[in-house]
Backbone as a printed PyTorch tensor [residue, N CA C, xyz], in Angstrom:
tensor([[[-18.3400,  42.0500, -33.7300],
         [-18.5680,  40.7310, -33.1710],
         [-19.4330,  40.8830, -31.9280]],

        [[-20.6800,  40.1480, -32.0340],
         [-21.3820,  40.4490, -30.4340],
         [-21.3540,  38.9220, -29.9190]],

        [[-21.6550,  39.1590, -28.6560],
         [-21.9970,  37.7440, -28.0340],
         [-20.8170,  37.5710, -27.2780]],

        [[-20.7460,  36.6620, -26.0290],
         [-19.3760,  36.2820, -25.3720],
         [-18.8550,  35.0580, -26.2310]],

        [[-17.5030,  34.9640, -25.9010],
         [-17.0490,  34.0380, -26.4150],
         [-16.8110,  32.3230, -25.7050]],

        [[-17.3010,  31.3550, -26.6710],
         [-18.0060,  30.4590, -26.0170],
         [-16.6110,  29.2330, -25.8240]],

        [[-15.4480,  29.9310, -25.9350],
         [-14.1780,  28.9550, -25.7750],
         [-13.7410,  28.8770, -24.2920]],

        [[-13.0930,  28.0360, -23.9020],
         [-12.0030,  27.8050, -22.8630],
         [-13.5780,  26.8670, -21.9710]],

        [[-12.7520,  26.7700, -20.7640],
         [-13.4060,  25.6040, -20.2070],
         [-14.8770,  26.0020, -19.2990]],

        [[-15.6620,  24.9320, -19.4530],
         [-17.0230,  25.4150, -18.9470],
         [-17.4030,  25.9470, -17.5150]],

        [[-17.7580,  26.7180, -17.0390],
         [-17.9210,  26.5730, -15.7080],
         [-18.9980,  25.4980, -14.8000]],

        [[-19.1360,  25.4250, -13.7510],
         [-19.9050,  24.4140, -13.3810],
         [-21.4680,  24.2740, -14.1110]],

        [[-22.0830,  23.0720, -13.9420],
         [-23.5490,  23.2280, -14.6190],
         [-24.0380,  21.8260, -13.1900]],

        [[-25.4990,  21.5950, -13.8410],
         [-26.3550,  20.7520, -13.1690],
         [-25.2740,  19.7030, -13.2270]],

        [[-24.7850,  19.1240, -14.3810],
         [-24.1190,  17.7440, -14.2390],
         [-22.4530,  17.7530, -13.8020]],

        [[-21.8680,  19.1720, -14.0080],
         [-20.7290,  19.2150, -13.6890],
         [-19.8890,  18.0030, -12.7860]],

        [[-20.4810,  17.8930, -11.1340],
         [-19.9690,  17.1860, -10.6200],
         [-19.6750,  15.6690, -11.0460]],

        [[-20.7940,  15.0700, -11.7520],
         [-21.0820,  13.8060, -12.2070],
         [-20.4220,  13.2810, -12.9180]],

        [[-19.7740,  14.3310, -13.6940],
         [-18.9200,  14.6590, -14.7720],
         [-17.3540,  14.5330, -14.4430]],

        [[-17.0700,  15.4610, -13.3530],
         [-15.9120,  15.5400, -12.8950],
         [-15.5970,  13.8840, -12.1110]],

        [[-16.6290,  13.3220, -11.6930],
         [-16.5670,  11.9850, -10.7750],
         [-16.0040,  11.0020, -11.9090]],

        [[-16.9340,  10.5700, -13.0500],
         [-16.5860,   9.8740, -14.2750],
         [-15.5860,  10.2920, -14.4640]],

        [[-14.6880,  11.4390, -14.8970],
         [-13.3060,  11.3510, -15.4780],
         [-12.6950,  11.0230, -14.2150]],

        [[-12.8890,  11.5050, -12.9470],
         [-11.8970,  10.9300, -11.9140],
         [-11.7730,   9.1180, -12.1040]],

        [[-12.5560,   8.6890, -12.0990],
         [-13.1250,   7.0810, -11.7900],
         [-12.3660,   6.4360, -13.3070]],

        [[-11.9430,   7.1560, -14.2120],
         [-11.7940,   6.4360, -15.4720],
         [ -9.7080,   6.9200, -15.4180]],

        [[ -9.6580,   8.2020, -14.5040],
         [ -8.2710,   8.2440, -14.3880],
         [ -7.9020,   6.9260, -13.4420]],

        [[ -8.0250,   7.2420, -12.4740],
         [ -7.7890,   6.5140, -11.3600],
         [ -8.1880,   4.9720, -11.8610]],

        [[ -8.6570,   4.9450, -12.2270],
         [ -8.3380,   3.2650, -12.8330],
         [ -7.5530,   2.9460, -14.0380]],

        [[ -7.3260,   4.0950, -14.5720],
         [ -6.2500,   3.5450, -15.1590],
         [ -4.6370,   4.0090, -15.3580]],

        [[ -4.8350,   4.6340, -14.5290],
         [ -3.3040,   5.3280, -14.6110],
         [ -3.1720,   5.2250, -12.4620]],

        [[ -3.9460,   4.6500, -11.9830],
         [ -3.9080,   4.8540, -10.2360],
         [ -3.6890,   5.8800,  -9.6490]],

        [[ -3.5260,   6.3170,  -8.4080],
         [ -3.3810,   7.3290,  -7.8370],
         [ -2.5290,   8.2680,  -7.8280]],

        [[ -1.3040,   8.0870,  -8.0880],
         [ -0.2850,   8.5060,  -8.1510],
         [ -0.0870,   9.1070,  -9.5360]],

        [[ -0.6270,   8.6960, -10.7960],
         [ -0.3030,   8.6970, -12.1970],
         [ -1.9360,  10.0910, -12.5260]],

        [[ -2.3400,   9.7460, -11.5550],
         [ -3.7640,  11.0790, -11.7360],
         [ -3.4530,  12.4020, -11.1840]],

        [[ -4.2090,  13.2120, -11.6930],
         [ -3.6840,  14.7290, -10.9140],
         [ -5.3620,  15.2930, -11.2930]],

        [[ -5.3130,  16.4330, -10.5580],
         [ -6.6230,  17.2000, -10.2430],
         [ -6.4890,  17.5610, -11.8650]],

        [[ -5.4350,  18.3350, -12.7140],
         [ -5.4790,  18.9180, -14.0040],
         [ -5.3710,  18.0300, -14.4580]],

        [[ -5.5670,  16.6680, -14.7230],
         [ -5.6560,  15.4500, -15.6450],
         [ -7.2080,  15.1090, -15.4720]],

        [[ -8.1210,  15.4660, -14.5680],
         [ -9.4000,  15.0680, -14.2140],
         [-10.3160,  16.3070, -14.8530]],

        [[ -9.6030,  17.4780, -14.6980],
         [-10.5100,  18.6430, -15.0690],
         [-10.3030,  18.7390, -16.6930]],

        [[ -9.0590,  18.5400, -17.1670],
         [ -9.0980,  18.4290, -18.3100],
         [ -9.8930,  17.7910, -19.4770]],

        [[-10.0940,  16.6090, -18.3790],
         [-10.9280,  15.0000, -18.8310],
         [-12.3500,  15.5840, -18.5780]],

        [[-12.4500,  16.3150, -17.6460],
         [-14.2690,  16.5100, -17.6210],
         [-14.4810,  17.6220, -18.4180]],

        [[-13.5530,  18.6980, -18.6690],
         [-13.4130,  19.8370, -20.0760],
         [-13.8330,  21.1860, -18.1780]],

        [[-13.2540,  21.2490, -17.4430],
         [-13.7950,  21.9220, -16.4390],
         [-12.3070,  22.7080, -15.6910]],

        [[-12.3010,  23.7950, -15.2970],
         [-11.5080,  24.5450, -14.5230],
         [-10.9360,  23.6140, -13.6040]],

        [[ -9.7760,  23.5570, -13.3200],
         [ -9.0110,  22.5960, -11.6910],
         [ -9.7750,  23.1020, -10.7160]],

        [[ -9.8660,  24.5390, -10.8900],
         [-10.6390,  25.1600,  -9.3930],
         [-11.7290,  24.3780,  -9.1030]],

        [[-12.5770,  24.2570,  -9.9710],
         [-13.9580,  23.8680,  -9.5120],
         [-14.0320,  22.1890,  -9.2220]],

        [[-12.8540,  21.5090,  -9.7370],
         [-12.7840,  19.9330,  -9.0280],
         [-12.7770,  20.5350,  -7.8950]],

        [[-11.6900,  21.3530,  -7.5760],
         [-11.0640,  21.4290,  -5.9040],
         [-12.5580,  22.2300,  -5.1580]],

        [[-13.3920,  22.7850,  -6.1670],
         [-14.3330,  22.9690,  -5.4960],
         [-15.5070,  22.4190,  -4.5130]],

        [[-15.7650,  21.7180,  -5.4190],
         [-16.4340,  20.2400,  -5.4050],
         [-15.7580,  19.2430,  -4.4610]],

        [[-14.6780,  18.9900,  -4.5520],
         [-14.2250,  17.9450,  -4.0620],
         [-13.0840,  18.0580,  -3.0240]],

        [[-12.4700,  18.9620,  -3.1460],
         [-11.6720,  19.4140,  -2.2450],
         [-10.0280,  19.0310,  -3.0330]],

        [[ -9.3730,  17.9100,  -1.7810],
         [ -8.2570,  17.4910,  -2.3990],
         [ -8.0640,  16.5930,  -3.0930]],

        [[ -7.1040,  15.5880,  -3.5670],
         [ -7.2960,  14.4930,  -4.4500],
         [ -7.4520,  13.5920,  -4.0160]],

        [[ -6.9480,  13.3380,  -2.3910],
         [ -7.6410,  12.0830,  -1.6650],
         [ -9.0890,  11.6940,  -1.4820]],

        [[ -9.7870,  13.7100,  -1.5820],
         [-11.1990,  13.6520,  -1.6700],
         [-11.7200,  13.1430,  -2.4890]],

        [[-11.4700,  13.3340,  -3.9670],
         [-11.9820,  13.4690,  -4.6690],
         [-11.5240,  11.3330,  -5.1290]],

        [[-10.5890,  10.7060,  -4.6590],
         [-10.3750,   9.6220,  -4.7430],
         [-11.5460,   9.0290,  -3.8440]],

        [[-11.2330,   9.3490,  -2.6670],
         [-12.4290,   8.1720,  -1.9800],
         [-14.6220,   8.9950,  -2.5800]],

        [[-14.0300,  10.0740,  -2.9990],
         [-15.9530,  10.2040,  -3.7810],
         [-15.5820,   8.7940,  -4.8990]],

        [[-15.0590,   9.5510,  -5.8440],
         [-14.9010,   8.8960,  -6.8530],
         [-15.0590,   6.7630,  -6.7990]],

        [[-14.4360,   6.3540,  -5.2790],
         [-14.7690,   5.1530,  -5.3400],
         [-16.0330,   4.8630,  -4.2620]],

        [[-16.2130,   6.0210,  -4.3240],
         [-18.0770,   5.7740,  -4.0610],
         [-17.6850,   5.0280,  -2.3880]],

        [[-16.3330,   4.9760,  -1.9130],
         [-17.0190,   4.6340,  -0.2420],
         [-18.2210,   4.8220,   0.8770]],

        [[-18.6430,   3.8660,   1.3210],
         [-19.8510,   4.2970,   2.4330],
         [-19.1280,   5.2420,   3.5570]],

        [[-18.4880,   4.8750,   4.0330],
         [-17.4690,   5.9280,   4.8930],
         [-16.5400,   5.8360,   5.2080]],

        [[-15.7990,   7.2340,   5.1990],
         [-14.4610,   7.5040,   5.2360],
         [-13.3610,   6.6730,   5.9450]],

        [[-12.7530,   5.5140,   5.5490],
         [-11.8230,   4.6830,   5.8480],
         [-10.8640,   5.8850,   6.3020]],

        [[-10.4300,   6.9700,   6.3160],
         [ -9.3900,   7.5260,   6.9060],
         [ -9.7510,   7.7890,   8.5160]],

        [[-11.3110,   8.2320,   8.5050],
         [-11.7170,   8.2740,   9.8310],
         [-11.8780,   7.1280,  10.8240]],

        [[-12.4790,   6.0670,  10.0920],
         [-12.5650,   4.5800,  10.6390],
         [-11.2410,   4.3570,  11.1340]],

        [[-10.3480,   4.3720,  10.4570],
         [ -8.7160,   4.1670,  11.1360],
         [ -7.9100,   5.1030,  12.2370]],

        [[ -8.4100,   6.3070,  11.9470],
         [ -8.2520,   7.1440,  12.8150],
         [ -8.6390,   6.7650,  14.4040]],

        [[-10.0660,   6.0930,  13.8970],
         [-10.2780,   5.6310,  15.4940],
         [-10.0650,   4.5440,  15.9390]],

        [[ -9.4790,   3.4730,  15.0300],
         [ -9.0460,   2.0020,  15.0660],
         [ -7.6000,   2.5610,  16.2630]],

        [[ -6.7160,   3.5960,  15.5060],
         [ -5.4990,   3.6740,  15.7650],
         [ -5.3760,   4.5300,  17.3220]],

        [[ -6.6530,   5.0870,  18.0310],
         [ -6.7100,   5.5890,  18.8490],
         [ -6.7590,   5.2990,  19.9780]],

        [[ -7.3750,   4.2930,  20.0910],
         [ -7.4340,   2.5780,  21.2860],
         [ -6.0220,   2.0610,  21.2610]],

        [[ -6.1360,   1.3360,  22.5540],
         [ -5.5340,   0.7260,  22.9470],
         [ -4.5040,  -0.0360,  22.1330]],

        [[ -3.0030,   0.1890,  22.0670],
         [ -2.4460,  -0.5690,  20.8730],
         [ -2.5130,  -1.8900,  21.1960]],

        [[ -2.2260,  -2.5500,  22.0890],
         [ -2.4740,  -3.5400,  22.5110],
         [ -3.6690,  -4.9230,  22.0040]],

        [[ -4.7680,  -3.5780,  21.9470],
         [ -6.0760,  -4.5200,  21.1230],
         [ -6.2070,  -4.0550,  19.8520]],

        [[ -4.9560,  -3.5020,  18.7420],
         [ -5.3290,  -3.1160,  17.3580],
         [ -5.9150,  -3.7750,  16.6540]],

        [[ -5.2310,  -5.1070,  16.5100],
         [ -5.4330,  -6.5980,  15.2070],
         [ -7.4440,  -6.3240,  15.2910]],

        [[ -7.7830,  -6.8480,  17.0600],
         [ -9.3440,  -6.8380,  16.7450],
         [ -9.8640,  -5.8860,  16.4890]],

        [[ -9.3250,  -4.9690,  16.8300],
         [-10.3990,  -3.3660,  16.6410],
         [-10.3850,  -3.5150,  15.1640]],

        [[ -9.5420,  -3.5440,  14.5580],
         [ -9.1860,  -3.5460,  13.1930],
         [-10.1950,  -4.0340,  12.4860]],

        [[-10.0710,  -5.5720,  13.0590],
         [-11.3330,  -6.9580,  12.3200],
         [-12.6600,  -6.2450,  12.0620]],

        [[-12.5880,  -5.5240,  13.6550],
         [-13.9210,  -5.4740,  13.6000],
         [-14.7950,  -4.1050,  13.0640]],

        [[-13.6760,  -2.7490,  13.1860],
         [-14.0010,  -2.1370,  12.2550],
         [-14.4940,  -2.4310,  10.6520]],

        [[-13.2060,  -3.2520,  10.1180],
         [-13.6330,  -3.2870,   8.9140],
         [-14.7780,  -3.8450,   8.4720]],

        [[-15.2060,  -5.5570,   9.3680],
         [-16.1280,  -5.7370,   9.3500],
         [-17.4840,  -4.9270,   9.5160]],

        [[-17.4090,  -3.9620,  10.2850],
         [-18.5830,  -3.6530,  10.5650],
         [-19.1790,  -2.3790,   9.6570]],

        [[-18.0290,  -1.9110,   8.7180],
         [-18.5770,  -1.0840,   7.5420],
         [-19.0480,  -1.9800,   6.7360]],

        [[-18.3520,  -3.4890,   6.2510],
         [-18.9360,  -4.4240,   5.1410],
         [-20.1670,  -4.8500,   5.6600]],

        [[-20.7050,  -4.9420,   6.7140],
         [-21.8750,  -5.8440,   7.1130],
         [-23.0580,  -5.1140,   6.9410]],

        [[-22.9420,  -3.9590,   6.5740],
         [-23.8490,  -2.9940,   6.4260],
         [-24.2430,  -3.4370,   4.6510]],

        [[-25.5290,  -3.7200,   4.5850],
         [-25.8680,  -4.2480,   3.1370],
         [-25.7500,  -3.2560,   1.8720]],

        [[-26.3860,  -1.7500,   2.1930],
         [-25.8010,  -1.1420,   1.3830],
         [-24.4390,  -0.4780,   1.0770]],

        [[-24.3200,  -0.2980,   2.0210],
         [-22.4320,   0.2180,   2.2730],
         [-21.5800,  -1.0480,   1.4180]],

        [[-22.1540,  -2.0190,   1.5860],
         [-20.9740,  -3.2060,   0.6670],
         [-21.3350,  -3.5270,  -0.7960]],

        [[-22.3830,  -2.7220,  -1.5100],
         [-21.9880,  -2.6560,  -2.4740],
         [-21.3810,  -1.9170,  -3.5720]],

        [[-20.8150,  -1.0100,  -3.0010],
         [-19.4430,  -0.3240,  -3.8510],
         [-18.5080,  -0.8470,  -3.4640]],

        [[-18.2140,  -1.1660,  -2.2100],
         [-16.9900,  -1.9990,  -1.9530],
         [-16.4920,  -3.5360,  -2.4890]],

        [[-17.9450,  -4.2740,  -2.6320],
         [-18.1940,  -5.4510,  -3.4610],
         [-17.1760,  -5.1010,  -4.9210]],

        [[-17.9870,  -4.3010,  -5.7320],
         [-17.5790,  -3.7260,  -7.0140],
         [-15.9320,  -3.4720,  -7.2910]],

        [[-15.5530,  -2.9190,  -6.2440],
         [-13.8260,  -2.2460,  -5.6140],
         [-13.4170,  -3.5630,  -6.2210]],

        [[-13.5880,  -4.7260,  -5.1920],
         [-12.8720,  -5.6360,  -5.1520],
         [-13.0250,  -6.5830,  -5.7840]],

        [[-13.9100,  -6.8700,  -6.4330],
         [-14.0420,  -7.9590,  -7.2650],
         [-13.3970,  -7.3510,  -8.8310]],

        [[-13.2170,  -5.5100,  -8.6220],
         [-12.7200,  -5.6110, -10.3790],
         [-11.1840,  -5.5930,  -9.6060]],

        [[-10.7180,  -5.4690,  -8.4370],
         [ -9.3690,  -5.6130,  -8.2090],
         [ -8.7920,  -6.9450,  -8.1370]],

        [[ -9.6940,  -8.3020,  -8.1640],
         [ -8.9800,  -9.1940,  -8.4200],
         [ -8.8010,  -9.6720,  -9.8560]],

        [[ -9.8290,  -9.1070, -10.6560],
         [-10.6340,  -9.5480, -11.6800],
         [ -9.0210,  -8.9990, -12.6090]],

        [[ -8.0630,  -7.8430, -12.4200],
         [ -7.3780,  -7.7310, -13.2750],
         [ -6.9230,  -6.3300, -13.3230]],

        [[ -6.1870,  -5.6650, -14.1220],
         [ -6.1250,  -4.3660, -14.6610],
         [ -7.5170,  -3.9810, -15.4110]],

        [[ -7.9400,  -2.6170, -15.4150],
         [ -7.3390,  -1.7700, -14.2700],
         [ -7.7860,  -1.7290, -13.2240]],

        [[ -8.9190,  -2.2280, -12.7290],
         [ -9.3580,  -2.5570, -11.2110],
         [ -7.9570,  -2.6670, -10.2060]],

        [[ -7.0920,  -3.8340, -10.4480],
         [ -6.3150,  -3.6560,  -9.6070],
         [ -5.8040,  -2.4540,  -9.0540]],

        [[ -5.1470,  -1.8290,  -9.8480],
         [ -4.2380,  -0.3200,  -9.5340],
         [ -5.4330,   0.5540,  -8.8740]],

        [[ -6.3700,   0.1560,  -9.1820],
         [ -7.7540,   1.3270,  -8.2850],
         [ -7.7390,   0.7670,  -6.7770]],

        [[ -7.8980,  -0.9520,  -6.6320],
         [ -8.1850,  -1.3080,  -5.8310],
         [ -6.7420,  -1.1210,  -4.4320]],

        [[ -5.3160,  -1.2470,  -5.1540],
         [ -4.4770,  -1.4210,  -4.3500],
         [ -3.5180,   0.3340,  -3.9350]],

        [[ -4.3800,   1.4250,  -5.0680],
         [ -4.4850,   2.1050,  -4.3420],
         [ -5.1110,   2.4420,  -2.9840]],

        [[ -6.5520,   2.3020,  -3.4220],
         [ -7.5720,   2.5410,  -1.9270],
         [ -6.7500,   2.0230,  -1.0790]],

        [[ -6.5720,   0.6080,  -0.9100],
         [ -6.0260,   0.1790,   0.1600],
         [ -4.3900,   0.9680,   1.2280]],

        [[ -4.1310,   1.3990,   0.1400],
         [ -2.3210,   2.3690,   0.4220],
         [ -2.9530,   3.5880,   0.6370]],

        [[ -3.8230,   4.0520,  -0.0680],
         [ -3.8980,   5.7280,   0.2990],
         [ -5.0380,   6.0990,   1.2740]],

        [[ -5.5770,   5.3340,   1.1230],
         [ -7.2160,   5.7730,   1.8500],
         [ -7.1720,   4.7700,   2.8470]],

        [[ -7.2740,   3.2180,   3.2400],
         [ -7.5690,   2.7490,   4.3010],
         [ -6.2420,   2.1700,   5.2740]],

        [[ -5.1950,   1.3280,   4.9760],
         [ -4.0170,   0.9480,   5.6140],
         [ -3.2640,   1.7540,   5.5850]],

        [[ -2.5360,   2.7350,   5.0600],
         [ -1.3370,   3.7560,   4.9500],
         [ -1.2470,   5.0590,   6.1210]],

        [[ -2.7950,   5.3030,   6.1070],
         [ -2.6790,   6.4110,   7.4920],
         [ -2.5060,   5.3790,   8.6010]],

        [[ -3.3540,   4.1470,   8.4390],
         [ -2.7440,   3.6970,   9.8810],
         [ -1.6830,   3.2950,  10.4360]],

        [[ -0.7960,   3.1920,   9.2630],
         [  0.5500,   3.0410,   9.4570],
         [  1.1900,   4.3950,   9.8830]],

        [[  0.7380,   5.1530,   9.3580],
         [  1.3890,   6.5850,   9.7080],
         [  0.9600,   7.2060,  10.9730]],

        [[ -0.4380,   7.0430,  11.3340],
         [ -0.3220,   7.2750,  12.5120],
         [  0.1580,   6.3820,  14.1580]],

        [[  0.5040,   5.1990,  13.6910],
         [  1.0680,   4.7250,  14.8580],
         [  2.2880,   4.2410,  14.8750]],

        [[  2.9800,   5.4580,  13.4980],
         [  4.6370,   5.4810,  13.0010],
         [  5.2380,   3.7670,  13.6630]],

        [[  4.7790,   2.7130,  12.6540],
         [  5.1430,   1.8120,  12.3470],
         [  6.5010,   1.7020,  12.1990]],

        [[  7.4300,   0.9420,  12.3490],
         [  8.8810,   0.4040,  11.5200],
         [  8.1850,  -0.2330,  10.2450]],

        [[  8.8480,  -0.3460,   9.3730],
         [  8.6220,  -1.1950,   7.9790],
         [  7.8480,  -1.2570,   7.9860]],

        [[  7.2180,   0.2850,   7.7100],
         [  5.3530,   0.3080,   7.3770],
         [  4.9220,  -0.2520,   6.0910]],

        [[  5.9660,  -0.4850,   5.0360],
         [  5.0980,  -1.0900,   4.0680],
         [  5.0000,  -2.4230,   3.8450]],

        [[  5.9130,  -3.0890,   4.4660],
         [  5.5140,  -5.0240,   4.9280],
         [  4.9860,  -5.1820,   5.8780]],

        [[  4.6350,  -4.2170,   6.9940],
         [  3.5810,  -4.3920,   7.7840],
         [  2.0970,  -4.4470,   7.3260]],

        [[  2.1460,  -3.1740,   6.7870],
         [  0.8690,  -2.8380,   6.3890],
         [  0.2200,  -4.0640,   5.1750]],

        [[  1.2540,  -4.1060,   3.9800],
         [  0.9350,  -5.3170,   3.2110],
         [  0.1190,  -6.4740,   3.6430]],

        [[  1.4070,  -6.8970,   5.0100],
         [  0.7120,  -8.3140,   5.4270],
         [ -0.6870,  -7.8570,   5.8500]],

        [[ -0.9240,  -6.7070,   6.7460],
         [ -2.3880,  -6.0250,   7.1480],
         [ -3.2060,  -6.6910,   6.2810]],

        [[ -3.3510,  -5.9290,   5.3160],
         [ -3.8370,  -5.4940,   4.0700],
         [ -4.5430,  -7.1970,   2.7930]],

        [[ -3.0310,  -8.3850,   3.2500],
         [ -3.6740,  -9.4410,   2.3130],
         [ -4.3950, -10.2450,   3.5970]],

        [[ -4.2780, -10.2520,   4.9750],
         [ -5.3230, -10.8060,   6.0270],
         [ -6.5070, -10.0920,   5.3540]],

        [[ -7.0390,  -9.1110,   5.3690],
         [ -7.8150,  -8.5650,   5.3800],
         [ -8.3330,  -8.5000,   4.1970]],

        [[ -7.7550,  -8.3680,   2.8020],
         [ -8.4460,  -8.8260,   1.7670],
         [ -9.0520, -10.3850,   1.5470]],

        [[ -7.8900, -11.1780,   2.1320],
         [ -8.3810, -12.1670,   2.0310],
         [ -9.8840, -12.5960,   3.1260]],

        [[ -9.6310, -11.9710,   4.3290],
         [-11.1790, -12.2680,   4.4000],
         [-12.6720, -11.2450,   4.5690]],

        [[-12.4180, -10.3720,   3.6110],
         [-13.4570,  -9.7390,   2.9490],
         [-13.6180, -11.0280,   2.2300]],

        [[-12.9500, -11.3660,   1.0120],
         [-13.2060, -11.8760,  -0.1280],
         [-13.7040, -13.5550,   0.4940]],

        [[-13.6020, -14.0450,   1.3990],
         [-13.9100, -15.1740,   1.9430],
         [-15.5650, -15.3980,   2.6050]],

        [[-15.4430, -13.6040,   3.1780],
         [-16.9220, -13.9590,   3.7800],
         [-17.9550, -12.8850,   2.9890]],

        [[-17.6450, -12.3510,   2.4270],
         [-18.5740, -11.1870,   1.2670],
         [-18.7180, -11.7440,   0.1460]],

        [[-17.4840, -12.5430,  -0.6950],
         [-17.2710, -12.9160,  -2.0390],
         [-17.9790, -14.3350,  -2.4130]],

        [[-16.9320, -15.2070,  -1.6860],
         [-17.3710, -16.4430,  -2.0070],
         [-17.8840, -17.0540,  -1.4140]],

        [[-18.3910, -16.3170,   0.0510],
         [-19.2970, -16.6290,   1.4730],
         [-18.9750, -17.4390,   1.9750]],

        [[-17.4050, -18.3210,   2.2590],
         [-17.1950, -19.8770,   3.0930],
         [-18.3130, -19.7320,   4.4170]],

        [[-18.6410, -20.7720,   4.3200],
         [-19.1770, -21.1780,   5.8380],
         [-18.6420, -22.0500,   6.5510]],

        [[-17.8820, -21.4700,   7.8030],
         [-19.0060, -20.9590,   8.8630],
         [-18.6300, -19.3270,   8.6440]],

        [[-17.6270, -19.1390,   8.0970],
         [-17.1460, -17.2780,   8.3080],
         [-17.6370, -16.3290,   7.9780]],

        [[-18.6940, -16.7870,   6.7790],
         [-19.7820, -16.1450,   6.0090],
         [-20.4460, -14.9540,   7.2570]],

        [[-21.0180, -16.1980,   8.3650],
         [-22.3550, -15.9730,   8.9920],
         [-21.4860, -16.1020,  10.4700]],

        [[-20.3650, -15.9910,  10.7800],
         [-20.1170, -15.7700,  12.4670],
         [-20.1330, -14.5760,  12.7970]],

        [[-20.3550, -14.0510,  14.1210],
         [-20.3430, -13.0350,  14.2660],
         [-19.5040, -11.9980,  14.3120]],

        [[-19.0810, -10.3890,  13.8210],
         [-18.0540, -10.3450,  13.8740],
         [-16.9530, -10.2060,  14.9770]],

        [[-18.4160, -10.2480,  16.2640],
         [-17.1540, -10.4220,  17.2790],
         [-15.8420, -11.9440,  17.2840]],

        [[-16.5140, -12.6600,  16.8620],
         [-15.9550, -13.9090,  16.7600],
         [-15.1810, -13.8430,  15.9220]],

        [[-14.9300, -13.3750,  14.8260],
         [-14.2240, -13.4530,  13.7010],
         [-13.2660, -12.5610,  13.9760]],

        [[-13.4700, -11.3200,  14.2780],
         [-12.5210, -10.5350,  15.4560],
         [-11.1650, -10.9800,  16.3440]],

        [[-12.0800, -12.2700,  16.9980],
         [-11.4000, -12.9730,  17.7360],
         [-10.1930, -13.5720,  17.6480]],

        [[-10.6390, -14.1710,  16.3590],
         [ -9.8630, -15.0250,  15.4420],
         [ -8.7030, -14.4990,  14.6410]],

        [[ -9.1880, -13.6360,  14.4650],
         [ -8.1490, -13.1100,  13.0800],
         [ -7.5640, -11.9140,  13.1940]],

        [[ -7.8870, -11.4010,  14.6530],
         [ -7.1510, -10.2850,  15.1860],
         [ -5.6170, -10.5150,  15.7760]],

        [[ -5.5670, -11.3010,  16.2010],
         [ -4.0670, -11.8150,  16.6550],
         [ -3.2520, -11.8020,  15.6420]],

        [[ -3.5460, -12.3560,  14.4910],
         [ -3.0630, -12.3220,  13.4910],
         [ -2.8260, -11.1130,  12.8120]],

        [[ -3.1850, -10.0110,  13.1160],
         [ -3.0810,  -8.5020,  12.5980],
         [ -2.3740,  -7.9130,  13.4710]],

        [[ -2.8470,  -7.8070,  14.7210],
         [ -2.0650,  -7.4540,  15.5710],
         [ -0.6900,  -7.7690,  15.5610]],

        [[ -0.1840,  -8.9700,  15.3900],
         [  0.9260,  -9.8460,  15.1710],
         [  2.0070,  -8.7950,  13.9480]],

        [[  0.9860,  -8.5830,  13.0190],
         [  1.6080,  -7.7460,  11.9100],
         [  2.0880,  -6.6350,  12.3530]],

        [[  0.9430,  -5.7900,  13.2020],
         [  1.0040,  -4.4480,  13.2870],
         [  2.0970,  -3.9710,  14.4270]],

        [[  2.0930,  -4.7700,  15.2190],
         [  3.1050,  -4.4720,  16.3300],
         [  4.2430,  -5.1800,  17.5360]],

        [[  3.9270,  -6.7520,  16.7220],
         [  5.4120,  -7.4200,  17.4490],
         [  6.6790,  -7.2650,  16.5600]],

        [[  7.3610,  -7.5690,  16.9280],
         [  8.9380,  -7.7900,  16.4250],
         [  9.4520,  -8.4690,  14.8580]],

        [[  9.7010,  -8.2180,  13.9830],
         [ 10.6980,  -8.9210,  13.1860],
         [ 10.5640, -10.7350,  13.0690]],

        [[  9.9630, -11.5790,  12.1630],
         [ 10.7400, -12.6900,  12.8980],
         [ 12.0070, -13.0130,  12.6680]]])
């Protein structure tokens, strides 16, 4: 018998990564974050686990490539949560705003959210991101009480006005500035993130 043998899984090539991204993007939407694993993705792309973890590192990595973010919502929060607690709600506003206002940066995020209202499986993609990648560290790092009805309420302020001034554009909220909108709708987060019980 000559020749190597051409079984077991491929090692990397030109498209490898592209490859490994598509099966991530087709797990993770349909089985969500929790229901995916690095050997459910490598399997799916026909590729070694090593070389996801190569490529991509861990599975949070390989979650926020996979949903194509402009930038790292773990870092954005990191520095939301580093200021002043006092002024979280606006820092918050205005962080988030100020990754969406960026024209190309909002259209993967556009995409996120419109298949997360639109239904399964978008949803389970979309309400992961939100738990694993953008609201959940910030709950963890400013060890919240009842981080997950905090964060929730966070989380539907804030979807709801992405989807108000990106989606269906109301005016005037469309087009205020985001310091203003900041203004507005930071109390209201803040409110979530760090008063009392009612």
């Amino acid at each position: 018998m000559s020749g190597a043998s051409t079984r077991g899984r491929r090692a990397g090539g030109a498209d490898t990564r592209g490859q490994i991204l598509a099966a991530a993007r087709a797990s993770f939407a349909e089985s969500g974050f929790a229901g995916t694993s690095i050997r459910k993705v490598a399997a799916s792309a026909g590729v070694d686990p090593a070389l996801v973890h190569h490529y991509f590192g861990t599975k949070d990595d390989l979650f926020l490539a996979a949903l194509q973010f402009p930038a790292d919502p773990r870092a954005v929060m990191a520095a939301v949560a580093a200021g002043d607690r006092d002024t979280l709600g606006p820092r918050l506003v205005a962080a988030v705003l100020g990754v969406w206002d960026d024209p190309q940066a909002r259209l993967p995020l556009l995409a996120l959210v419109r298949s997360g209202v639109a239904g399964e499986p978008g949803r389970a993609l979309l309400e992961s991101a939100l738990r694993r990648l953008v609201f959940g560290p910030l709950g963890e790092v400013l060890e919240l009480d009842d981080v997950d009805r905090r964060i929730s309420l966070v989380a539907s302020q804030m979807v709801g006005l992405v989807v108000t001034r990106f989606v269906l554009r109301l005016e005037p909220i469309a087009s205020m500035p985001v310091e203003e909108v900041a203004a507005w709708v930071g109390p209201s987060v803040q409110r979530y993130l760090t008063e009392p019980h009612p």
